[in-house]
C-alpha positions in Angstrom: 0.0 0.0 0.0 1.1 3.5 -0.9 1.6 5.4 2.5 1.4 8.6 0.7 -2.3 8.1 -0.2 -2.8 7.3 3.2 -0.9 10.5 4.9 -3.4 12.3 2.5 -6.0 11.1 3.5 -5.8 11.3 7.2 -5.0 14.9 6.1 -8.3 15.3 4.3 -10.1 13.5 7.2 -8.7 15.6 9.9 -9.9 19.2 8.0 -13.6 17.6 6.9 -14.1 16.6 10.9 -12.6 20.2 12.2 -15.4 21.7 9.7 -17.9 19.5 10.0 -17.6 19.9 14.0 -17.5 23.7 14.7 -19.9 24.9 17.1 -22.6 27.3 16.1 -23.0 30.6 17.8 -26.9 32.0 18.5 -27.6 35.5 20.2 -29.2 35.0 23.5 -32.8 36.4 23.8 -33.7 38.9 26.5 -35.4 37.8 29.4 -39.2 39.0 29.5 -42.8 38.0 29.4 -44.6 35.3 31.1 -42.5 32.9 29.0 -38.7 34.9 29.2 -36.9 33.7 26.4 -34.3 33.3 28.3 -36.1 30.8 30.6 -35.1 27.0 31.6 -37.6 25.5 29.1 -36.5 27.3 26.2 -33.0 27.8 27.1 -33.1 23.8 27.4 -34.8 23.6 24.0 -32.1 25.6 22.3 -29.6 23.5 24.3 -31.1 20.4 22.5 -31.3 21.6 19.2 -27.6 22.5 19.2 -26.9 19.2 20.8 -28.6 17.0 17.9 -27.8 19.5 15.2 -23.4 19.0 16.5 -23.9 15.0 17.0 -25.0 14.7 13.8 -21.9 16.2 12.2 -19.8 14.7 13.5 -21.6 11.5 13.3 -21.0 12.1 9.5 -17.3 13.3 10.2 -16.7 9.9 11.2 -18.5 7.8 8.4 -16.4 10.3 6.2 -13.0 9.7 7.9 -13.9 5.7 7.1 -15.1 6.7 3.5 -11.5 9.0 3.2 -9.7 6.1 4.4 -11.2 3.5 2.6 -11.2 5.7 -0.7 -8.2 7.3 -0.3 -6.0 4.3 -0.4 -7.8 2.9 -3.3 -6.0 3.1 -6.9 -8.9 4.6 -8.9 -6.4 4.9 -11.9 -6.7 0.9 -12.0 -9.7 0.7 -13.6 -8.5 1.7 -16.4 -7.0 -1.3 -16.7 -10.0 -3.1 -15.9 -11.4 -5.8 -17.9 -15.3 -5.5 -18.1 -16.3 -8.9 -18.4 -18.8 -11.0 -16.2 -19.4 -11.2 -13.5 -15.9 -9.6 -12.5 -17.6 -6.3 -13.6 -20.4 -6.8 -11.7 -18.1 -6.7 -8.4 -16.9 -3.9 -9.4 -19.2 -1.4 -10.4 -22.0 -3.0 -8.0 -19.6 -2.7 -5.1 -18.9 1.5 -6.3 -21.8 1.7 -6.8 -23.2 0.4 -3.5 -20.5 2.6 -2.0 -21.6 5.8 -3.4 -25.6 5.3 -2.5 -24.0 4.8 1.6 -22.3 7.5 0.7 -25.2 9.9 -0.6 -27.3 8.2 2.4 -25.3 9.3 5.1 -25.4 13.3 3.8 -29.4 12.8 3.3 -29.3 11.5 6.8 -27.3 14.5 8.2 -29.1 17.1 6.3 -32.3 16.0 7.9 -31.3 17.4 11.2 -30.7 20.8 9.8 -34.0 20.6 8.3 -36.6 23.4 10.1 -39.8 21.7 11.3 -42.7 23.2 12.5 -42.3 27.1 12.0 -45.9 28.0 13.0 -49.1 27.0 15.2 -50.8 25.9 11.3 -48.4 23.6 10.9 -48.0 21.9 14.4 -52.1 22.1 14.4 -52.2 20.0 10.7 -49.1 17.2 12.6 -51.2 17.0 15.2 -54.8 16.1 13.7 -52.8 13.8 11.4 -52.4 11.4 14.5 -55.4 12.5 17.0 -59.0 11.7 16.6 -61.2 14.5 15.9 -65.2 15.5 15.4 -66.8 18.7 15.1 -66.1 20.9 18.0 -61.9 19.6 17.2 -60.0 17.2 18.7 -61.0 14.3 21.3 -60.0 13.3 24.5 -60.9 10.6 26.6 -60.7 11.0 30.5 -58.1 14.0 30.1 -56.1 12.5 27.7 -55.8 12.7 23.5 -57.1 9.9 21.6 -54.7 8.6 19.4 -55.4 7.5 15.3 -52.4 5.5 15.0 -51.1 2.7 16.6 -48.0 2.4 18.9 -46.4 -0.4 17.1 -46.7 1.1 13.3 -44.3 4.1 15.7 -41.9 1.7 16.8 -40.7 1.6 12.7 -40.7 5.4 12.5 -38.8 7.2 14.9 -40.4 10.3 13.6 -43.9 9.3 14.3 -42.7 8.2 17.6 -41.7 11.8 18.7 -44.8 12.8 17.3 -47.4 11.0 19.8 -45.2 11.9 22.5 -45.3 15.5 21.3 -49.0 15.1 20.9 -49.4 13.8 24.5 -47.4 16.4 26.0 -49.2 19.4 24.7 -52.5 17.7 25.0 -52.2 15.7 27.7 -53.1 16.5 31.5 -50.6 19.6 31.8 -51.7 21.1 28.3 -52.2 24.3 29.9 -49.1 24.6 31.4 -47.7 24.4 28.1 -50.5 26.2 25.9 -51.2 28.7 28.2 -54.1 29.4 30.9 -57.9 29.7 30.1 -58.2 27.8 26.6 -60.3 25.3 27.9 -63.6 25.3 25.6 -66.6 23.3 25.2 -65.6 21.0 27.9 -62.2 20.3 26.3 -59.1 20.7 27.7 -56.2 23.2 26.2 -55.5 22.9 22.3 -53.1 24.1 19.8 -56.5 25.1 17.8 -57.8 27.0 21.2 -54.3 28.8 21.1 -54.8 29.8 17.9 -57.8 31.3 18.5 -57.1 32.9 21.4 -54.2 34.6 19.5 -56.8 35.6 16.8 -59.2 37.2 19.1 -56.7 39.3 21.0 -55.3 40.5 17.5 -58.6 41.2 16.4 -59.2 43.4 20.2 -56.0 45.2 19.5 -56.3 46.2 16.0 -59.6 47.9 17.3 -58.6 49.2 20.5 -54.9 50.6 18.9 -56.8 53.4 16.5 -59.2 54.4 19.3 -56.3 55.0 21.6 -54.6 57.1 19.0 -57.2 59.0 17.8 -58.2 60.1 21.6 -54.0 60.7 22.2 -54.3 63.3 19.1 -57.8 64.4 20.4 -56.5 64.9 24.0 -53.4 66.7 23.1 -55.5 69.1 20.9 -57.7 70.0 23.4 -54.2 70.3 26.3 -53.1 72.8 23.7 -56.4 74.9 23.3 -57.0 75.1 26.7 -53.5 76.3 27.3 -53.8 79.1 24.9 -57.0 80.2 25.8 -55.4 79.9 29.6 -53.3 82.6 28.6 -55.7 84.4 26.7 -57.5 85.1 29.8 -54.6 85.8 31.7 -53.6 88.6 29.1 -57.1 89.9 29.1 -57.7 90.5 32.8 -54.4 91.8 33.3 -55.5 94.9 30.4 -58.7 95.2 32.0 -56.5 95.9 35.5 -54.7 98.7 33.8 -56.9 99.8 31.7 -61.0 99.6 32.5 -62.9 99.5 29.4 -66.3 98.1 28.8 -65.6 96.1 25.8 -62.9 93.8 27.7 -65.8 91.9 30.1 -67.3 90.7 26.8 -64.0 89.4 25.7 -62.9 88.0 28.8 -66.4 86.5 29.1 -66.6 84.9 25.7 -62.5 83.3 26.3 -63.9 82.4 29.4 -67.1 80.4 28.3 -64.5 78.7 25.7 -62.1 77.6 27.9 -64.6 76.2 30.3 -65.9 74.4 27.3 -62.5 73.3 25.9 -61.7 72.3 29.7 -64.8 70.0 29.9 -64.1 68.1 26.6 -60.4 67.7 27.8 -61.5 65.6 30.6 -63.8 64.0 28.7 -61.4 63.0 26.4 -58.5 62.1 29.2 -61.0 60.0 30.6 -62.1 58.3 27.5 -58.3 58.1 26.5 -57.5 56.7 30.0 -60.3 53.7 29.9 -59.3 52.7 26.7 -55.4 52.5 27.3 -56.4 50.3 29.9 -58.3 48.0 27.4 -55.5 48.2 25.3 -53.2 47.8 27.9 -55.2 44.4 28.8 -55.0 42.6 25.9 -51.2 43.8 25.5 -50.4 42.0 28.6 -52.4 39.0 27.3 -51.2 38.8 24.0 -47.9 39.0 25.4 -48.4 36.2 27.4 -50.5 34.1 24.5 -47.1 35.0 22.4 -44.9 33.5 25.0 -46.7 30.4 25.1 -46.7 30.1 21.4 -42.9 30.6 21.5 -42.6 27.7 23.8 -44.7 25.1 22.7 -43.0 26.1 19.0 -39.8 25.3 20.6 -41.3 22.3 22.2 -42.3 20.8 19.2 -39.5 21.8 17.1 -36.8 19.8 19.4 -39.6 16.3 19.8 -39.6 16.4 15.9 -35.9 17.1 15.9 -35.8 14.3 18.1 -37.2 11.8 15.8 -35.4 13.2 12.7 -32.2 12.5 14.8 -32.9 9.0 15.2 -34.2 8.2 12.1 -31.1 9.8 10.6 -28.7 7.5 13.2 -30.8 4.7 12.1 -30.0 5.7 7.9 -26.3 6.7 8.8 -25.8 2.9 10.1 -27.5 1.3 7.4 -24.9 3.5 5.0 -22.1 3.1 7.1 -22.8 -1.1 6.1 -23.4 -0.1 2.2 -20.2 2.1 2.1 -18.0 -1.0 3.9 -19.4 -3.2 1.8 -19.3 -1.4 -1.7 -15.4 -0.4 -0.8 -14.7 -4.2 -0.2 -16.5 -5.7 -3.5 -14.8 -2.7 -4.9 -11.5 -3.1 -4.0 -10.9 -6.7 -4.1 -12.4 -6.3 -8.1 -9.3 -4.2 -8.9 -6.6 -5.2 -10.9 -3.9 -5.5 -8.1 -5.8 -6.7 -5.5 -4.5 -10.0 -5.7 -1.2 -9.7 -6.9 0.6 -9.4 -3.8 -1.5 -12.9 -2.4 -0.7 -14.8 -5.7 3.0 -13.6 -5.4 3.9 -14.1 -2.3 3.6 -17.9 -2.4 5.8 -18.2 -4.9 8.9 -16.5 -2.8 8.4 -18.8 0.1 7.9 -22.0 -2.0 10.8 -24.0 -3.7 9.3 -25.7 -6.6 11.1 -29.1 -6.9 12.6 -29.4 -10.3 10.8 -30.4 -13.2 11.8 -30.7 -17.0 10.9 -27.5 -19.0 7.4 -27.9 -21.0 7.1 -28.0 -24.1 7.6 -24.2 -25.5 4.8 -23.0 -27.3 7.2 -20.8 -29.3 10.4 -20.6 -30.1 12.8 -18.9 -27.7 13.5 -15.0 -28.4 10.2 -13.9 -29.8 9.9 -9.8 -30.3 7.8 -8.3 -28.6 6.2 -4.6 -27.4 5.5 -3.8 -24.0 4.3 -1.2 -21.5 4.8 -0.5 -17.9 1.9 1.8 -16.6 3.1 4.9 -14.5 3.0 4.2 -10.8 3.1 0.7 -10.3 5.8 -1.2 -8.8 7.4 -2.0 -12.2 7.7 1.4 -13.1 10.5 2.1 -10.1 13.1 -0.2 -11.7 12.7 1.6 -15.3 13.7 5.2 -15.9 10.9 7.5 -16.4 10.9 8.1 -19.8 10.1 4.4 -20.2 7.7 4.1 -18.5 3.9 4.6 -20.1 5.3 4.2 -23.9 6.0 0.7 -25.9 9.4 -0.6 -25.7 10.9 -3.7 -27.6 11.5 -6.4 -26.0 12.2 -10.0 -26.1 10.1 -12.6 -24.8 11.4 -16.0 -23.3 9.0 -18.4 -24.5 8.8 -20.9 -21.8 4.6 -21.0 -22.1 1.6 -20.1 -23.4 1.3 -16.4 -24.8 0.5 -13.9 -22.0 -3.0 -11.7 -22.2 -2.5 -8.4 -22.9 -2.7 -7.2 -19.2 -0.1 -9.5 -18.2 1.5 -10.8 -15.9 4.4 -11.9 -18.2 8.4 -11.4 -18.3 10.6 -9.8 -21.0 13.9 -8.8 -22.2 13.3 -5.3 -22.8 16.3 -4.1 -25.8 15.6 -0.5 -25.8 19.3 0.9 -25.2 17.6 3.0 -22.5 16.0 0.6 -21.0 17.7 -2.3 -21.7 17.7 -5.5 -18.9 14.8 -8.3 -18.1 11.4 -7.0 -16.3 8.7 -9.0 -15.0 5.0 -7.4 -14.8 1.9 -8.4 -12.7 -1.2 -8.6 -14.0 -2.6 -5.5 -14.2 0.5 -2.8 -14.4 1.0 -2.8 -17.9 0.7 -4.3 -21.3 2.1 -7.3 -23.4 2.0 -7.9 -27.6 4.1 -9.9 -29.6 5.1 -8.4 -33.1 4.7 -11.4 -35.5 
C-alpha cells in the first residue's frame, strides 16, 4: 500500500471533521414576558437543538473519515485497466456503486437534522390532527387525555412518528395548559393548539380595534391640552388689560374666552377619561397577547426539538445502514481491482521451492519480439527510468509457455538501449504484444 495516499488522507479526514464539528453561535434572547426567552424551558430547548444539530456532524465526520480512508487508499487509476467482463464487472461497479448510495445516504441523513420543522401554530395544528382523533367541535380526548389515530407499534418503525405521539401527549395531555397557556379550555375540552390559535386571533382582532381608538383620543387629547393652554393665557392677558386699563368692551371678551375655555376644559377631561379607559383596554389585551405570544414561542420550541428528536434518530438509524453499504461497496470494490491480488498470488511463490521439473514444451520458439508497456506508478515502473515508462518498448520474450494476455503478468527482455535489462509485470500494471 502506498503510505502517501494514506498521509493524505488522514489529512483530508482531519480538515472535513474540524469543519464538519465547529460549534454554532446564537444570540441569547432577552429575558421577558410570562415565557422569558431566556427561561429553563427554552434555554433547554435551544440546548437540544444545538446538541442534535453538532452529534450529527460529527456523526458524518466519522463515516467520512472511514469513506476517506477507505477511498483514499484505493487506486482509482486501475480501472482503467480493468477488464469488463462477467461477472468480474459486476463486483466492481456494483460494489462502487453500492458505496456511493451509503455515501449519498449518510449526507441525506445529516441534512435531515438541519431541516426546520414546525415554524408556525398551522403547521403543528395540521401534525397533530394527522395522528389524533377528531369531530366537530376539534380534537378528542378521553378521560383527560388525546385519543390517538395511530397505533403504537406502526411508531416503533418510524422514529419520527414516535416523537410525534409523545409530542401530541405532551401538549395535550393533562398539563396542556401549562404548556398552551391558561384559560383555553372550551366546550368541555381541555387546552388545544386550535384553542391557542384562536385565542391569539381574538386578541389581534381586540388590539387592532382598540390601537386606533387609543390614538385617535392621544391626538384628540393633546388638541384639546393645547387649546386650553392658549386660551389659559388668553385670559390671563385679558384681565391683566382690564387691570390697567378699565374698558367696557374687555368683560365681553374676557367672558366669551372664558365660556370657551370652560368648554374646551370640559371636553379635555372627557377625552383624558375616554383616553385613560381605553389604554387600559389596550393595555389588557397587551399584557395577554404578550403572554398568549410566550406560550406560542414555547410550545414552538417544544415541538421543534420532539420532531428534531425523531429526525435524529431516524437519521442514526439511515447513517448505520450507510455506514454497512459504504464498507461493503469499498470491499466488492477493491478486491475487483486489478492489483488486488497480486501481492496474495506472489507471495507464495517467494516462500515456496518448486522441486525441479523438466521445461514444458515451448509454445514458441525462444526469443520472440515483442512490445510492451509498464503503466506509471506501479511497482514495475520504479526499476525503469521514467521516460520508459507509459510508452512501448521492444522487448524479447522468453518463451517458456503459453502467450500472456494483454494485461499480463508476463516477463521480458526489454532491448531498448535506455531501458535495456529483463522485467517482469503483474497482472494489471502494464501491457504485453508480440510483433509477428
Amino acid at each position: 500500500m502506498d503510505f502517501s495516499k494514506l498521509t493524505d488522507a488522514a489529512e483530508a479526514m482531519r480538515k472535513f471533521v474540524e469543519t464538519a464539528a465547529a460549534g454554532d453561535k446564537e444570540e441569547e434572547q432577552p429575558p421577558g414576558g410570562a415565557v422569558p426567552g431566556n427561561s429553563a424551558a427554552t434555554q433547554l430547548a435551544r440546548d437540544a437543538r444545538r446538541s442534535y444539530q453538532k452529534t450529527a456532524r460529527w456523526m458524518l465526520a466519522a463515516f467520512a473519515a472511514v469513506g476517506v480512508l477507505i477511498f483514499g487508499s484505493l487506486p482509482f487509476a486501475a480501472i482503467a485497466n480493468v477488464e469488463l467482463t462477467w461477472p468480474a464487472a459486476l463486483w466492481l461497479v456494483g460494489g462502487l456503486l453500492v458505496a456511493v448510495a451509503g455515501i449519498v445516504a449518510a449526507v441525506i441523513a445529516v441534512s435531515l437534522v438541519n431541516e426546520p420543522e414546525d415554524v408556525s401554530l398551522g403547521e403543528l395544528d395540521c401534525d397533530l390532527r394527522a395522528i389524533q382523533k377528531t369531530d366537530d367541535k376539534g380534537f378528542v380526548w378521553v378521560n383527560g387525555r388525546p385519543v390517538l389515530t395511530v397505533h403504537k407499534l406502526s411508531a416503533m418503525w418510524n422514529p419520527k412518528l414516535e416523537s410525534r405521539i409523545e409530542l401530541t401527549n405532551i401538549l395535550h395531555g393533562p398539563e396542556s395548559s401549562a404548556h398552551l397557556g391558561p384559560n383555553l379550555e372550551a366546550d368541555d375540552r381541555p387546552a388545544s393548539v386550535t384553542n391557542l390559535i384562536r385565542k391569539l386571533g381574538e386578541l389581534e382582532s381586540e388590539h387592532a380595534k382598540l390601537a386606533p381608538v387609543v390614538a385617535r383620543l392621544t391626538v384628540s387629547t393633546e388638541s384639546y391640552e393645547k387649546r386650553v393652554a392658549s386660551l389659559s393665557t388668553l385670559l390671563e392677558e385679558l384681565r391683566k388689560r382690564r387691570s390697567e386699563h378699565a374698558e367696557p368692551t374687555l368683560d365681553t371678551e374676557i367672558n366669551a374666552a372664558s365660556s370657551m375655555y370652560a368648554a374646551a376644559a370640559t371636553k379635555l377631561d372627557s377625552e383624558q377619561a375616554a383616553l385613560t379607559t381605553e389604554k387600559q383596554k389596550l393595555a389588557e389585551v397587551d399584557d395577554l397577547l404578550k403572554r398568549y405570544d410566550d406560550h406560542r414561542e414555547l410550545v414552538l420550541a417544544e415541538s421543534g426539538v420532539m420532531q428534531l428528536r425523531g429526525t435524529f434518530h431516524l437519521a442514526r438509524r439511515v447513517l448505520a445502514a450507510a455506514a454497512v453499504l459504504t464498507l461493503l461497496g469499498g470491499t466488492a470494490y477493491a478486491l475487483s481491482l486489478p492489483g488486488a491480488t497480486t501481492k496474495a498470488e506472489a507471495t507464495p511463490a517467494k516462500t515456496t521451492t518448486p522441486a525441479p521439473k523438466p521445461a514444458p514444451q515451448a509454445a514458441y520458439a525462444t526469443g520472440v519480439p515483442a512490445t510492451v508497456l509498464v503503466h506509471e506508478g506501479t511497482p514495475a515502473a520504479r526499476d525503469l527510468p521514467k521516460e520508459c515508462v507509459e510508452r512501448s518498448l521492444p522487448a524479447i520474450w522468453i518463451g517458456t509457455g503459453g502467450v500472456p494476455s494483454a494485461t499480463g503478468p508476463f516477463t521480458a527482455v526489454v532491448t531498448d538501449p535506455t531501458c535495456t535489462g529483463e522485467i517482469t509485470v503483474p497482472r494489471g500494471e502494464g501491457r504485453f504484444a508480440l510483433t509477428r
